[in-house]
py3Dmol code that shows the C-alpha trace and the ligand (Angstrom):
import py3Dmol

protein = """\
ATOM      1  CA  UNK A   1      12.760  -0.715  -5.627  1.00  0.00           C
ATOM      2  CA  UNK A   2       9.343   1.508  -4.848  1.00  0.00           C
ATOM      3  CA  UNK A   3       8.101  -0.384  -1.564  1.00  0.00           C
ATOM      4  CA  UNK A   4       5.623  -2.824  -1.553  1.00  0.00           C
ATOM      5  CA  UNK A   5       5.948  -3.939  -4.888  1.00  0.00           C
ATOM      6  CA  UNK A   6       8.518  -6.777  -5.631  1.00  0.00           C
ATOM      7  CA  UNK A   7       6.474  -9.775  -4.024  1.00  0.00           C
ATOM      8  CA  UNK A   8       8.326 -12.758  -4.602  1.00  0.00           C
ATOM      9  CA  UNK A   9       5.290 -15.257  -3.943  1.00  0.00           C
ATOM     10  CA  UNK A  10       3.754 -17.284  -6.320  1.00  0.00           C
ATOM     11  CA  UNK A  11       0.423 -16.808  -5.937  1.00  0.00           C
ATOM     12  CA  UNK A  12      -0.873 -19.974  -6.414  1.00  0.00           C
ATOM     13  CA  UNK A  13      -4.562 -19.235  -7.991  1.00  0.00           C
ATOM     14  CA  UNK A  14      -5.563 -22.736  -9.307  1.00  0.00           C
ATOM     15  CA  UNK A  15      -5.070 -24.243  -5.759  1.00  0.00           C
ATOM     16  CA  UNK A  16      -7.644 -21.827  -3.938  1.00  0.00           C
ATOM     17  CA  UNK A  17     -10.784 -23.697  -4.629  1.00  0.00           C
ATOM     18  CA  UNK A  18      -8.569 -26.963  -3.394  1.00  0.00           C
ATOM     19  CA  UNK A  19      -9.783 -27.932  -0.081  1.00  0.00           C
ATOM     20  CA  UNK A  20      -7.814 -30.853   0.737  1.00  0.00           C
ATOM     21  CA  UNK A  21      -5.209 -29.499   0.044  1.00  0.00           C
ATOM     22  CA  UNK A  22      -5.575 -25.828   1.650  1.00  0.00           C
ATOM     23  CA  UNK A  23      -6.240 -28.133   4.868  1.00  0.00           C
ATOM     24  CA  UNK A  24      -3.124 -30.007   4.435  1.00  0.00           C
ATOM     25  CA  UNK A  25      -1.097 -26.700   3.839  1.00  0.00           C
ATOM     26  CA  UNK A  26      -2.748 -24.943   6.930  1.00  0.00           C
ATOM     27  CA  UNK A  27      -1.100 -27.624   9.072  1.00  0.00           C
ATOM     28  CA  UNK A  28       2.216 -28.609   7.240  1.00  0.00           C
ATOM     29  CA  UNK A  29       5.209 -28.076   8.871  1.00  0.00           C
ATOM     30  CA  UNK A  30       7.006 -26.520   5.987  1.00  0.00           C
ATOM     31  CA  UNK A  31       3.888 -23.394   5.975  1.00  0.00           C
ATOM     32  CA  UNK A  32       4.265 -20.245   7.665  1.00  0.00           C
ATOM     33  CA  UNK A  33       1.794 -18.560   9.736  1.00  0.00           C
ATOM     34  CA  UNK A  34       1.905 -14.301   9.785  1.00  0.00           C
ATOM     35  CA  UNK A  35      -0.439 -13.120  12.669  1.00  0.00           C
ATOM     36  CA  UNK A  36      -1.906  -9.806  12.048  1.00  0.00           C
ATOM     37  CA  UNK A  37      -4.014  -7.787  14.838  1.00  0.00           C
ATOM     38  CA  UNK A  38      -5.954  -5.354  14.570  1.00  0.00           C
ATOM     39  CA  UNK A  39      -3.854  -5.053  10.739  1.00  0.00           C
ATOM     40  CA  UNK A  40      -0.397  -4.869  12.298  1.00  0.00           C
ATOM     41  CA  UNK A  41       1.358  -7.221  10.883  1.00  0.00           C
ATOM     42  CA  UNK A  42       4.178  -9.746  13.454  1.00  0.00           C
ATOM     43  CA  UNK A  43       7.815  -8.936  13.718  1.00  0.00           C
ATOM     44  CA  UNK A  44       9.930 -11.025  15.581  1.00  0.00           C
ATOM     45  CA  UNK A  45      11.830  -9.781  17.984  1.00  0.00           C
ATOM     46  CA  UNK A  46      11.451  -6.055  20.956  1.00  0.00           C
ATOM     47  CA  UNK A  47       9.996  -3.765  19.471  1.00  0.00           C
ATOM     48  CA  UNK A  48      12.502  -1.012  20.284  1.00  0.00           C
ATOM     49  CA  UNK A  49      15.489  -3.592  18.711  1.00  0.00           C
ATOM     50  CA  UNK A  50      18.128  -1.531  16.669  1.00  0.00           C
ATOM     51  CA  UNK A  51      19.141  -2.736  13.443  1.00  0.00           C
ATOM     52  CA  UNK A  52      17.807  -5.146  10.737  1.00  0.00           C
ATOM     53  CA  UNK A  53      14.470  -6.273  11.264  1.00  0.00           C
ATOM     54  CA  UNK A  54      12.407  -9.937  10.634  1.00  0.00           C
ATOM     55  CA  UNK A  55       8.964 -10.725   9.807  1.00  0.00           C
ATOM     56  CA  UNK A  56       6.979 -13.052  12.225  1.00  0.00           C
ATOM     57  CA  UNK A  57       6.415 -15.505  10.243  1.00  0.00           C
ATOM     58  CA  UNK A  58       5.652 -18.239  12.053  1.00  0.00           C
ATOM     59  CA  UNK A  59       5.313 -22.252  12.186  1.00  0.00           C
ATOM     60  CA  UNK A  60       1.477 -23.703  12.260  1.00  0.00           C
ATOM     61  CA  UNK A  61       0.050 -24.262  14.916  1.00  0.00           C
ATOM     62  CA  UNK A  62       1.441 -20.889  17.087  1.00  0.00           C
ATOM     63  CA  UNK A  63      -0.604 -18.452  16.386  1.00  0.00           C
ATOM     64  CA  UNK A  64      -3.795 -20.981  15.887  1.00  0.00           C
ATOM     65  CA  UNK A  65      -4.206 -20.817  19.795  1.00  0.00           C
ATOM     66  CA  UNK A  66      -5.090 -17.664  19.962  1.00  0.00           C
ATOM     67  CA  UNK A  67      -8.204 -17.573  17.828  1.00  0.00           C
ATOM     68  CA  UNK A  68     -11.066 -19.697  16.938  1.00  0.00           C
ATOM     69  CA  UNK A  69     -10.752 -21.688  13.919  1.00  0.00           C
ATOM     70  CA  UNK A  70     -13.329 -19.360  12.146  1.00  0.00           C
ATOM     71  CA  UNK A  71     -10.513 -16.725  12.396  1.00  0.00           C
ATOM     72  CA  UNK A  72      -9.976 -15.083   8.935  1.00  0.00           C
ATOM     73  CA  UNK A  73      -6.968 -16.747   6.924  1.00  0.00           C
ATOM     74  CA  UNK A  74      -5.709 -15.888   4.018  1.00  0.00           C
ATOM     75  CA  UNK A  75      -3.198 -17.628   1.723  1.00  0.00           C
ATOM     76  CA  UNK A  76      -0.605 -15.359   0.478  1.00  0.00           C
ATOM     77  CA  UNK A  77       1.355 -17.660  -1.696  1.00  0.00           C
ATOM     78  CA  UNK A  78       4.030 -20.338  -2.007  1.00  0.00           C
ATOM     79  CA  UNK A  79       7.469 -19.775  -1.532  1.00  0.00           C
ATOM     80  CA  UNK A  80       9.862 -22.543  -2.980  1.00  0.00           C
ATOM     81  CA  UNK A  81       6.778 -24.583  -2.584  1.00  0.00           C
ATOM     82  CA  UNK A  82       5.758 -23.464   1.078  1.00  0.00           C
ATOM     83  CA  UNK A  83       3.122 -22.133   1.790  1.00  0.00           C
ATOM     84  CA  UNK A  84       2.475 -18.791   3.359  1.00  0.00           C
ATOM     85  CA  UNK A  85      -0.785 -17.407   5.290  1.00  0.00           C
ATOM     86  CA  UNK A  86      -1.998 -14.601   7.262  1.00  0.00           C
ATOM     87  CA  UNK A  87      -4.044 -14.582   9.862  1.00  0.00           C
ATOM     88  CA  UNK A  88      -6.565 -12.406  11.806  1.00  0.00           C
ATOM     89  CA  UNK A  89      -5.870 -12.425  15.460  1.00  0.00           C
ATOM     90  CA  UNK A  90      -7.461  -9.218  16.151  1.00  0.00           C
ATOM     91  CA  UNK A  91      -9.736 -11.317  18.814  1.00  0.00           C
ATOM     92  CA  UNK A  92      -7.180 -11.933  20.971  1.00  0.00           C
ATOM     93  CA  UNK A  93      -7.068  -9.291  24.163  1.00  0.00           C
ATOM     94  CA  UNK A  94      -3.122  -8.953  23.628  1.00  0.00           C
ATOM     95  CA  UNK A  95      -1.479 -11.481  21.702  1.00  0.00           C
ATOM     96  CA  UNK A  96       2.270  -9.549  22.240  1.00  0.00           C
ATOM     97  CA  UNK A  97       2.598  -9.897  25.802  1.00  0.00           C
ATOM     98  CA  UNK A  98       0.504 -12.846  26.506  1.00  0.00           C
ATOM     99  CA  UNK A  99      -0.167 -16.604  25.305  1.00  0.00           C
ATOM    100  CA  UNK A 100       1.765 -18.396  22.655  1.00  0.00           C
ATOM    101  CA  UNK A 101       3.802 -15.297  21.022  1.00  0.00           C
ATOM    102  CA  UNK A 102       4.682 -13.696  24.125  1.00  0.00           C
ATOM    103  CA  UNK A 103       8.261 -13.119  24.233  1.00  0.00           C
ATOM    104  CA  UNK A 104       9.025 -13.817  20.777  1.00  0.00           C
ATOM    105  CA  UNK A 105       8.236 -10.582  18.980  1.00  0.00           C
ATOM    106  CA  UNK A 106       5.647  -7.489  18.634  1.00  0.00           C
ATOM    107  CA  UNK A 107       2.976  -5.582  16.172  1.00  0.00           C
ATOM    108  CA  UNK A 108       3.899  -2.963  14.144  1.00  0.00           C
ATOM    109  CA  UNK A 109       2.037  -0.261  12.130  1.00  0.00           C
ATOM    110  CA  UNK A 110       2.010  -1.249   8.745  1.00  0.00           C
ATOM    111  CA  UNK A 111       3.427   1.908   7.647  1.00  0.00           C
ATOM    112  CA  UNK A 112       5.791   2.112  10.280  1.00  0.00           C
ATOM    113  CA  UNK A 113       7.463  -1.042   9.610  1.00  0.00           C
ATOM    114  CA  UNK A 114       7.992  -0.104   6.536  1.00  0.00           C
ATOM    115  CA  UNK A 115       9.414   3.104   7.007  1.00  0.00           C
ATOM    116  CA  UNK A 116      11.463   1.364   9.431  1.00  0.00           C
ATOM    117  CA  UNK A 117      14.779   0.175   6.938  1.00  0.00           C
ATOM    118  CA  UNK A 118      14.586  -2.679   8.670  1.00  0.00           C
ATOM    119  CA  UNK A 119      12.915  -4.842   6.832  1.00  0.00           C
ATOM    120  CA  UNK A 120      13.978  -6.579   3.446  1.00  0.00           C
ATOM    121  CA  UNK A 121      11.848  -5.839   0.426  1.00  0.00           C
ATOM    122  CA  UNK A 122      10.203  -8.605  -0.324  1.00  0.00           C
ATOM    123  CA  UNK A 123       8.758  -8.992   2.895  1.00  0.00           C
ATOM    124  CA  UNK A 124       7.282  -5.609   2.784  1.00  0.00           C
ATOM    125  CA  UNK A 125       5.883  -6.403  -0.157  1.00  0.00           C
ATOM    126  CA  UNK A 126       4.256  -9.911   1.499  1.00  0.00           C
ATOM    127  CA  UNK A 127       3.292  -8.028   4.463  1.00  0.00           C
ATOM    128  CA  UNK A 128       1.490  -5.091   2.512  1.00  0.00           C
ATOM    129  CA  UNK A 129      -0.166  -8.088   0.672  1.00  0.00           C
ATOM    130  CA  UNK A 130      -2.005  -9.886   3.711  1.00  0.00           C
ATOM    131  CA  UNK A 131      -3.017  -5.837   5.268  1.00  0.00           C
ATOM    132  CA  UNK A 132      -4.806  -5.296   1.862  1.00  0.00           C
ATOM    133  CA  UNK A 133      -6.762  -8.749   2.136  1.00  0.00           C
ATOM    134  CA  UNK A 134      -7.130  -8.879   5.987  1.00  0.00           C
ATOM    135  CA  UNK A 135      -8.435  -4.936   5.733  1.00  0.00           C
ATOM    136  CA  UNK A 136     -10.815  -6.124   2.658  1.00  0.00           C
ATOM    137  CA  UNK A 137     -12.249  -9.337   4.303  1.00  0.00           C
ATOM    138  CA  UNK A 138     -12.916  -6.784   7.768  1.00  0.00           C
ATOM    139  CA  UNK A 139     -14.906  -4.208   5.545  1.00  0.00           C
ATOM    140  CA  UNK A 140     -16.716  -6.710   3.878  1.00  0.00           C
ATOM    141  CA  UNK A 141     -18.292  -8.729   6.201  1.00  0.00           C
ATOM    142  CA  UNK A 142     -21.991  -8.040   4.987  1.00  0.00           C
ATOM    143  CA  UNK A 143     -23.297  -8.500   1.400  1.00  0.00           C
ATOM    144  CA  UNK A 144     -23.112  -5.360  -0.228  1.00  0.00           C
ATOM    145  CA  UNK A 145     -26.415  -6.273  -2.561  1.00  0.00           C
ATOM    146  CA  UNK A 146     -28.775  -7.604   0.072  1.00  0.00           C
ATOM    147  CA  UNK A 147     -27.132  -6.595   3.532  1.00  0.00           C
ATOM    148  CA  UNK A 148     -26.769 -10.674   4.680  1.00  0.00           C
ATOM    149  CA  UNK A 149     -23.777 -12.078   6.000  1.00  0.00           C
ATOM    150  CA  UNK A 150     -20.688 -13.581   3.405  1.00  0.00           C
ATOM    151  CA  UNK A 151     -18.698 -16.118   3.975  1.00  0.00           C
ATOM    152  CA  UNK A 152     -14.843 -16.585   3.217  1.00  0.00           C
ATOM    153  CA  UNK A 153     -14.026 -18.397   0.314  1.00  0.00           C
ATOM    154  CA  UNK A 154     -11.289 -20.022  -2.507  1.00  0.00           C
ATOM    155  CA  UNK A 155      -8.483 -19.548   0.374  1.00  0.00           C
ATOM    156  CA  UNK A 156      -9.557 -15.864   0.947  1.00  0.00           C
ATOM    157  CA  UNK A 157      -9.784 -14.567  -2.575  1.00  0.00           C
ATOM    158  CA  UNK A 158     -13.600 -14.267  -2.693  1.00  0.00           C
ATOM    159  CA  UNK A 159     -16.527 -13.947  -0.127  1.00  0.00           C
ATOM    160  CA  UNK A 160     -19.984 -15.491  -0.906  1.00  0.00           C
ATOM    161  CA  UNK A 161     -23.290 -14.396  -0.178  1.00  0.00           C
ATOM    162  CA  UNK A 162     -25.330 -17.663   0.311  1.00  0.00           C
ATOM    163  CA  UNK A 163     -28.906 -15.710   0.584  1.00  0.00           C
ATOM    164  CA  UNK A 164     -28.996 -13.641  -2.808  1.00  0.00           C
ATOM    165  CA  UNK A 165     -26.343 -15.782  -4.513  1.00  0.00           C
ATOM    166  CA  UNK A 166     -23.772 -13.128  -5.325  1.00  0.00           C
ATOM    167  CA  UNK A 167     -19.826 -13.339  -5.508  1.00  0.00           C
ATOM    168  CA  UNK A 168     -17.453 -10.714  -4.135  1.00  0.00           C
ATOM    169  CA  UNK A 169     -13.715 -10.182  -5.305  1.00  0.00           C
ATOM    170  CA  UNK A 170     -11.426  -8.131  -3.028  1.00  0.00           C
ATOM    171  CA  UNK A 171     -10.878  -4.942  -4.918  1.00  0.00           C
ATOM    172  CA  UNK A 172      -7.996  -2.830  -5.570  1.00  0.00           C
ATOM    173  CA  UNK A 173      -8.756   1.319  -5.846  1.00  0.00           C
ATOM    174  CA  UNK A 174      -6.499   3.317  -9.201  1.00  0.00           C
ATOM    175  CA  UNK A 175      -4.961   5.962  -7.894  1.00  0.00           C
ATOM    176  CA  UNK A 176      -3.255   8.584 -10.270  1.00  0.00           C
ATOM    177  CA  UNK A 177      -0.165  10.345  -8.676  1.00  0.00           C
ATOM    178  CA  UNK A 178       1.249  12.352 -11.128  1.00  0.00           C
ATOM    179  CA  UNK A 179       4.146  15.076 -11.407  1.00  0.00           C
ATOM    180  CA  UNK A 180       3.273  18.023 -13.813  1.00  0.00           C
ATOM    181  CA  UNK A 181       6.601  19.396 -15.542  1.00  0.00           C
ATOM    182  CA  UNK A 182       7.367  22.329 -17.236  1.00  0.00           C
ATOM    183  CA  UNK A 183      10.481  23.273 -19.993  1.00  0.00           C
ATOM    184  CA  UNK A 184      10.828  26.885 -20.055  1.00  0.00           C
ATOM    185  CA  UNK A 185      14.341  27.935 -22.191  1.00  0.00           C
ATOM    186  CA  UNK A 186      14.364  30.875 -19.597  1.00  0.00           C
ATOM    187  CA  UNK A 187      13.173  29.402 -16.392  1.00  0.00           C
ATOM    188  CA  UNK A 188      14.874  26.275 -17.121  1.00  0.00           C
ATOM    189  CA  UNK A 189      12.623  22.964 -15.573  1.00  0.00           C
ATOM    190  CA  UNK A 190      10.165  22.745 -12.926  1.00  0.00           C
ATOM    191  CA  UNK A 191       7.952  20.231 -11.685  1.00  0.00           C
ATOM    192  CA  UNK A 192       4.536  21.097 -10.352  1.00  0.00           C
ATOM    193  CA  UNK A 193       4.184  20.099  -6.022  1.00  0.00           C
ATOM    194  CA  UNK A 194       1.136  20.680  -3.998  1.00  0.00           C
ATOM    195  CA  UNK A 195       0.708  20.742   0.201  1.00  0.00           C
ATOM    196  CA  UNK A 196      -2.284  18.800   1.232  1.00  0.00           C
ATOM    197  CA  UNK A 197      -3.748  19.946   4.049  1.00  0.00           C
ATOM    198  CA  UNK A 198      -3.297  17.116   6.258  1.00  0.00           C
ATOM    199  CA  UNK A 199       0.677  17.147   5.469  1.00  0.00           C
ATOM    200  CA  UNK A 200       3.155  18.037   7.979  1.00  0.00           C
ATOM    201  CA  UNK A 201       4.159  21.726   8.085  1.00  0.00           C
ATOM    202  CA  UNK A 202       6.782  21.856   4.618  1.00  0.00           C
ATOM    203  CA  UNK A 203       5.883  18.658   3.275  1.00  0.00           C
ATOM    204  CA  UNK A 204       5.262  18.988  -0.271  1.00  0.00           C
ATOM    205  CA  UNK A 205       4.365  16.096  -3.241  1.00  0.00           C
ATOM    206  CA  UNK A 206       3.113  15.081  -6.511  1.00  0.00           C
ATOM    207  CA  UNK A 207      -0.574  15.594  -6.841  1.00  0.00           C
ATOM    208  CA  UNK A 208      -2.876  12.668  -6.449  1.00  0.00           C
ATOM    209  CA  UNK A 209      -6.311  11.352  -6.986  1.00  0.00           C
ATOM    210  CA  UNK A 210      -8.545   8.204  -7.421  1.00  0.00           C
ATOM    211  CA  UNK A 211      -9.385   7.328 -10.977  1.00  0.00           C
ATOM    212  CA  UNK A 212     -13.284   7.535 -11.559  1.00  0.00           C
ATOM    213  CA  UNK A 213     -15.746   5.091 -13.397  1.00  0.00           C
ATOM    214  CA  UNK A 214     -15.250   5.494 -16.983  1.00  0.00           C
ATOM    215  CA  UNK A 215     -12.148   7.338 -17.121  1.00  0.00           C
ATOM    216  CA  UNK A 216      -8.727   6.592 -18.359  1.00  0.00           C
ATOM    217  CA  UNK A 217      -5.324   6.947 -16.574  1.00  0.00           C
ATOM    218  CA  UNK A 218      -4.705   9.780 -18.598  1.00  0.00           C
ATOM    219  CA  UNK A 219      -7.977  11.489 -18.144  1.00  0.00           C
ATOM    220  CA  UNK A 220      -7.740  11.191 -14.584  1.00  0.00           C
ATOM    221  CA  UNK A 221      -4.254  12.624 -14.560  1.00  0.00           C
ATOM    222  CA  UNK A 222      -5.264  15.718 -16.880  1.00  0.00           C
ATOM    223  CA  UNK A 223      -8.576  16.116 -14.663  1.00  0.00           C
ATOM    224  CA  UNK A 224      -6.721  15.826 -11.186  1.00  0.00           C
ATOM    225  CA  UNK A 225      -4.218  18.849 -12.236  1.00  0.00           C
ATOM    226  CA  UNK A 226      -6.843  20.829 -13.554  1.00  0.00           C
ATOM    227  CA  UNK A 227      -9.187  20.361 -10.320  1.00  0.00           C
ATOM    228  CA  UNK A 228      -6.723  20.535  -7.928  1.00  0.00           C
ATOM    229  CA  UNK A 229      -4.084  23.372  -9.205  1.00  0.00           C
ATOM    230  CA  UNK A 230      -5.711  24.551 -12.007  1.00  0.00           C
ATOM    231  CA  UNK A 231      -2.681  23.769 -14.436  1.00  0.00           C
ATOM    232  CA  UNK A 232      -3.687  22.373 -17.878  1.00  0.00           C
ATOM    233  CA  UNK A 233      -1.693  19.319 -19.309  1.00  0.00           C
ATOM    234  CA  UNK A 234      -0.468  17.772 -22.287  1.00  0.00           C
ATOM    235  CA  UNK A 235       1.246  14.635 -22.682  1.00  0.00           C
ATOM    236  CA  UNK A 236       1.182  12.045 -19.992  1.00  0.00           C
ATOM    237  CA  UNK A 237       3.772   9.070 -19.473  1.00  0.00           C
ATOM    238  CA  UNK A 238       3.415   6.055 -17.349  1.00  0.00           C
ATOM    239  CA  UNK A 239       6.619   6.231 -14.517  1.00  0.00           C
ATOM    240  CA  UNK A 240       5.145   3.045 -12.480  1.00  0.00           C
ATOM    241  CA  UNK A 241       3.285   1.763 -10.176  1.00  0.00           C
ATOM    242  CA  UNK A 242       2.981   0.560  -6.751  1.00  0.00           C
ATOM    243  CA  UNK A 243       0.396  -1.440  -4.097  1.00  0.00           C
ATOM    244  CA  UNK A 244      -0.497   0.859  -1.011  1.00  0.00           C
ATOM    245  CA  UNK A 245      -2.793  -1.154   0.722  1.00  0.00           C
ATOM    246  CA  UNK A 246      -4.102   1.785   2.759  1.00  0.00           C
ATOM    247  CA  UNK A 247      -6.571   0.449   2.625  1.00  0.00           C
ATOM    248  CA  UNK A 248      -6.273  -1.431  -1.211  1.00  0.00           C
ATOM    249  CA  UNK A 249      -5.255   1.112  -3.668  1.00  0.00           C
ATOM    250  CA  UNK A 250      -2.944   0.791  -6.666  1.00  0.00           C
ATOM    251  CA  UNK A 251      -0.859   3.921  -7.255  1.00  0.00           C
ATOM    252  CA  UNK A 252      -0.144   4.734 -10.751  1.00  0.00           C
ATOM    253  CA  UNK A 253       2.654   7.101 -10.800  1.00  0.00           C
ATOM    254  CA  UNK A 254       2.822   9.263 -14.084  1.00  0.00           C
ATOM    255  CA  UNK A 255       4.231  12.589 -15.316  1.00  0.00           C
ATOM    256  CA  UNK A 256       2.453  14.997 -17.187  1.00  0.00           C
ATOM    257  CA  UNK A 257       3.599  18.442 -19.762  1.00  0.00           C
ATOM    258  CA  UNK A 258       2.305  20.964 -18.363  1.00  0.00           C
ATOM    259  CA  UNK A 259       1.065  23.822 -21.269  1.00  0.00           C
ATOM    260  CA  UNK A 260       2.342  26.471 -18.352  1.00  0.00           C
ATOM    261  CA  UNK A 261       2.910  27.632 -15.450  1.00  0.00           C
ATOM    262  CA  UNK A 262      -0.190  29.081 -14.134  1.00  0.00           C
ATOM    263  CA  UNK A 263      -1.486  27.632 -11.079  1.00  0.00           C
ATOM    264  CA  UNK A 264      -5.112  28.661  -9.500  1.00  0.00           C
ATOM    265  CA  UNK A 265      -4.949  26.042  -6.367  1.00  0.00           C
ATOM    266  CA  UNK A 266      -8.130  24.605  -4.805  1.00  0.00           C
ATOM    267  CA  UNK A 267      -8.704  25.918  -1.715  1.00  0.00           C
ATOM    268  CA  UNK A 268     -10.656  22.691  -0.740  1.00  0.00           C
ATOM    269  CA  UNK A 269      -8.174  20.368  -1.635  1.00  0.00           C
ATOM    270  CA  UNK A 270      -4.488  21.698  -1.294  1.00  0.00           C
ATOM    271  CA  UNK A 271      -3.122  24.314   1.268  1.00  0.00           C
ATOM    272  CA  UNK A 272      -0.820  25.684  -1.503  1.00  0.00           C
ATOM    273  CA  UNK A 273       0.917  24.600  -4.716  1.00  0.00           C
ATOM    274  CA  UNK A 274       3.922  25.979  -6.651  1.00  0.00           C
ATOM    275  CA  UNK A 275       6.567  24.985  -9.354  1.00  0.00           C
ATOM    276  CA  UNK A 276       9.571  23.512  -7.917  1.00  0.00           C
ATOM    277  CA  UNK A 277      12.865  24.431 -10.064  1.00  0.00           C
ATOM    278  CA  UNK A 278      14.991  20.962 -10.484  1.00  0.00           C
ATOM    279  CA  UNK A 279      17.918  22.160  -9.084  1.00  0.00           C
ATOM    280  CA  UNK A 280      16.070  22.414  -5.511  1.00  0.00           C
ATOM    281  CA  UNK A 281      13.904  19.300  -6.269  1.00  0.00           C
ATOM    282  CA  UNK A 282      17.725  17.360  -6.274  1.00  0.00           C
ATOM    283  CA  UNK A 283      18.665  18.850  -2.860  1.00  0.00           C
ATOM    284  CA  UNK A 284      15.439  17.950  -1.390  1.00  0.00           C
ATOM    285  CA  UNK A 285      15.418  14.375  -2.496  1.00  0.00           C
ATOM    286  CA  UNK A 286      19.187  14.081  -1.358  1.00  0.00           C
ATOM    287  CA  UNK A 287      17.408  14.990   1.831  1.00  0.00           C
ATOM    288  CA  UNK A 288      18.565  19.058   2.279  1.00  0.00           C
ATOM    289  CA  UNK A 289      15.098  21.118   3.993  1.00  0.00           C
ATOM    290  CA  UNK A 290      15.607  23.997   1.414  1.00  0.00           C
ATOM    291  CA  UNK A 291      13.875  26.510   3.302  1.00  0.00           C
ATOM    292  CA  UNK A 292      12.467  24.319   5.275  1.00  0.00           C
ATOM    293  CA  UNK A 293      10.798  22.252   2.918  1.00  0.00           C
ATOM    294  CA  UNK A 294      11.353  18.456   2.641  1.00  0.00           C
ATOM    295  CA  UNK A 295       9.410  15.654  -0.125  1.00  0.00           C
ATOM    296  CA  UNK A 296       7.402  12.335   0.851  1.00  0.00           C
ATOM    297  CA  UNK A 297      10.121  10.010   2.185  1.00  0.00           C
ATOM    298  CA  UNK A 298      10.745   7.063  -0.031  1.00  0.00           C
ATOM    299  CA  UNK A 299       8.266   4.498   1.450  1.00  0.00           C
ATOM    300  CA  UNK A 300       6.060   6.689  -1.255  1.00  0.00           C
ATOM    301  CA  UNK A 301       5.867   6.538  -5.033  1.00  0.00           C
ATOM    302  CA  UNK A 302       5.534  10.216  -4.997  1.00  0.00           C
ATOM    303  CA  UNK A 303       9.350   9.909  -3.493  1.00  0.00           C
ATOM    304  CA  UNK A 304      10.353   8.386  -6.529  1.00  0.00           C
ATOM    305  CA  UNK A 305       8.443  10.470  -9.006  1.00  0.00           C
ATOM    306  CA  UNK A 306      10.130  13.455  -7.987  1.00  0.00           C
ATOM    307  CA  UNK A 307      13.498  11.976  -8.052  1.00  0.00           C
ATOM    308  CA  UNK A 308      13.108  10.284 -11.501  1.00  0.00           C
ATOM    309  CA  UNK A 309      12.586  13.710 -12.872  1.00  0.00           C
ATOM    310  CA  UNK A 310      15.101  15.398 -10.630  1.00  0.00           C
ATOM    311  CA  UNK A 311      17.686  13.207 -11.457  1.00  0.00           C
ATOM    312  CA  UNK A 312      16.814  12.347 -15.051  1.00  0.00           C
TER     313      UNK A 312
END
"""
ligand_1 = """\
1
ZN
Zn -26.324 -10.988 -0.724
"""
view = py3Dmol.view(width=600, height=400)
view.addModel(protein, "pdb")
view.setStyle({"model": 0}, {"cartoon": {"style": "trace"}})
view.addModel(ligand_1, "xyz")
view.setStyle({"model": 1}, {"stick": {}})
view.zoomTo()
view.show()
């Protein structure tokens, strides 16, 4: 499974606007609490512990001492009828080491935890769930149509401006990350891989970019190559998709034909760019460094992308 999709909760939408019984929930014995600071979601247990690893979620009425009760909590879901929060205790000094969680577990880098392997799926999926909506409700603090102050609302899943009487919905971003191909009865198959400039030294992916206003998936996929590597594109197919809440995006993993193999890279966007022959694409994503090259690791949809095709 791609990570941080699979989310088992049931997202309960009809109940947000249900006071009574959010309140209830908050407190019931049967919820679970996950503390987040500073977005780092809680594990339980060291933090250098080998092996399988557990999320913190934790009872009510834990992680409640560390914050006010105007601390920002979101509900997640129900599980088997449970319910599930998260919570902002990014006011606390140092919520690890100190008060009511000291001792029983630490914070983790979203990303890192789930590059770990230690964690099951499911919970990577809930726990890249309450990052998105904890990272959305700390950006959004101030009305974005008359600057005033918002206020939480319907369990987390809005935030209301009281002085100009506008709603706002946390948002999710399209991203396109697509892998150009190319048959050649000579050549044999390729796939198209770029280096961002940012990547580690031999780190090489799909390319990627955020859909703009009034374009389709397709378009953006078609416009992305072209920008970015100059390579002009045919057909595109839908591969799938995945949640990255870095901050909230939605990756939309595609392939594309390419019409050929030319490449004219963008100096201002990739470092370099070149067609990777399938053969090598299968090493890589077994995990050989072919000369020293090596593909996202699987935490990323582009991970997957290449393999699909590699293995298809
Ligand atoms: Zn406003």
């Amino acid at each position: 499974m791609i990570p941080f999709s699979g989310n088992p909760l049931d997202r309960a939408s009809e109940k947000r606007t249900d006071a009574a019984w959010l309140a209830a929930k908050r407190s019931d014995s049967s919820s679970l609490i996950l503390p987040m600071w500073k977005l780092n979601p809680f594990l339980l247990g060291p933090e250098n512990a080998k092996g399988p690893l557990e999320a913190g979620f934790l009872r009510p009425g834990l992680a409640e001492k560390l914050v006010g009760p105007d601390a920002c909590c979101v509900l997640l879901g129900l599980e088997k009828g449970n319910a599930l929060f998260a919570l902002d205790v990014s006011a606390a000094p140092d919520p690890a080491s100190q008060g009511p969680l000291a001792g029983l577990g630490h914070f983790r880098e979203m990303r890192s935890a789930a590059m770990s392997g230690g964690l099951p799926e499911k919970d990577i999926a809930i726990l890249g769930q309450a990052k998105a909506m904890l990272d959305w409700h700390r950006r959004h603090g101030f009305c974005a149509n008359c600057g005033a102050a918002t206020a939480l609302a319907d369990a987390g899943y809005r935030r209301r401006c009281e002085a100009c009487n506008t709603d706002h919905f946390p948002r999710t971003d399209p991203v396109v990350i697509m892998l150009a191909t190319h048959t050649d009865p000579e050549l044999g198959d390729a796939c198209l891989v770029g280096r961002g400039k940012q990547f580690p030294r031999g780190m090489f992916s799909a390319l990627a970019g955020f859909v703009e206003p009034g374009e389709t998936i397709e378009e953006a996929v078609r416009r992305e190559l072209m920008e970015e590597a100059g390579v002009k594109t045919g057909k595109v197919s839908y591969y799938a998709t995945q949640p990255w809440p870095f901050p909230s995006s939605l990756m939309i993993g595609c392939f594309a034909e390419a019409e050929n193999r030319d490449i004219v890279v963008d100096q201002n966007e990739l470092a370099e760019a070149f067609w990777l022959e399938k053969s090598k694409a299968r090493a890589l994503i077994a995990g050989e460094r072919t000369d020293g090259l090596f593909v996202p690791p699987a935490v990323a949809i582009a991970h997957h992308l290449i393999k699909a095709w590699a293995e298809g």
